[in-house]
C-alpha positions as CSV (number, residue, x, y, z in Angstrom):
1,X,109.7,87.5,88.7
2,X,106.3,85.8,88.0
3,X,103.1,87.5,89.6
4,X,102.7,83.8,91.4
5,X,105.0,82.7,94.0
6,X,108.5,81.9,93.5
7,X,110.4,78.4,94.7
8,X,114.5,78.9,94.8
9,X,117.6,77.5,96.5
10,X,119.4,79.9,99.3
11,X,121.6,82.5,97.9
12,X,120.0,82.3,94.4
13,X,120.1,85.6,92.5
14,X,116.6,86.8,91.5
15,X,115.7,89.3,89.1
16,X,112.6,91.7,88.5
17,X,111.6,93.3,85.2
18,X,109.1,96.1,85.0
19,X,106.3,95.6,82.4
20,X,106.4,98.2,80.4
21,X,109.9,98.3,80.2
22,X,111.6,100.9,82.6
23,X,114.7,102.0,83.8
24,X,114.6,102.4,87.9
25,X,116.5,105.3,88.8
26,X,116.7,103.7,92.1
27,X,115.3,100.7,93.9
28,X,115.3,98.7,97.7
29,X,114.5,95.1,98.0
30,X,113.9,93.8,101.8
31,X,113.4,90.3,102.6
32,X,111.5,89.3,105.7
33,X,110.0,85.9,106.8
34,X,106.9,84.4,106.9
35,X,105.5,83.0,110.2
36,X,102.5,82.0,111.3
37,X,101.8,85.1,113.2
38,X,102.1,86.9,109.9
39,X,105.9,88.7,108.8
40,X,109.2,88.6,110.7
41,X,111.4,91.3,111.0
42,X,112.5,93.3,107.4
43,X,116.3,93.5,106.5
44,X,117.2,95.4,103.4
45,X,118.6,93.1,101.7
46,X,120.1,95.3,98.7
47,X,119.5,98.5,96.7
48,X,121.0,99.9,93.4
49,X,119.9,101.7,90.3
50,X,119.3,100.4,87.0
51,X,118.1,96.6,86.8
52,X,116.9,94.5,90.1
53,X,119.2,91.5,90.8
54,X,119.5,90.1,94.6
55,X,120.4,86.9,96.0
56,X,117.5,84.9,98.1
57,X,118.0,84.2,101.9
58,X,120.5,81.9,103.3
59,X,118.1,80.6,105.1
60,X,115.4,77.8,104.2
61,X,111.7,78.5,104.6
62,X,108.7,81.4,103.8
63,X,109.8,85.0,102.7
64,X,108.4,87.9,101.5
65,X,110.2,90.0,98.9
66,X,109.4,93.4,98.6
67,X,110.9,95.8,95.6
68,X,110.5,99.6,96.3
69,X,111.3,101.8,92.6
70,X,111.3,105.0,92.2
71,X,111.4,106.3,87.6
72,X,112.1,109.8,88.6
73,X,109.9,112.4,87.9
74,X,107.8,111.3,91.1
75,X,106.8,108.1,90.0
76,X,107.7,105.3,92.5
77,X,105.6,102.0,93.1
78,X,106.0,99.0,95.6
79,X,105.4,95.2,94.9
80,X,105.4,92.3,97.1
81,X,106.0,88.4,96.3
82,X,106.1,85.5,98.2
83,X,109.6,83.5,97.9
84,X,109.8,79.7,99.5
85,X,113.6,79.1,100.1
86,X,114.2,74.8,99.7
């Protein structure tokens, strides 16, 4: 995904690539929606190892995707986008 914001259609797969290449040994993405008042309530939306593929929300609107990784050895890092579901 780009470092900018992100515009997809509900239930779109989405895919993450780490720069330098790296293999996850294990990752969690959670979706949660934008309000006014700031984020919604966070539902892990999926988790695997290897490469990061989920599907958007079924829902139109503001999200926030966060990506949790963890390369083993204990080296994990977090990153956050913003995702606007049309």
């Amino acid at each position: 995904m780009p470092a900018t914001g992100v515009v997809a259609t509900p239930g779109m797969p989405v895919g993450v690539t780490f720069e330098p290449p790296a293999a996850a040994s294990s990752w969690i993405a959670r979706w949660a929606p934008i309000a006014a008042g700031g984020p919604g309530d966070v539902d892990t939306s999926a988790k695997g190892t290897g490469p990061v593929t989920i599907g958007t929300p079924g829902a139109a609107g503001a999200w926030s995707l966060q990506v949790e990784s963890w390369f083993g050895g204990g080296r994990s890092a977090t990153w956050y986008w913003r995702v606007d579901v049309e």
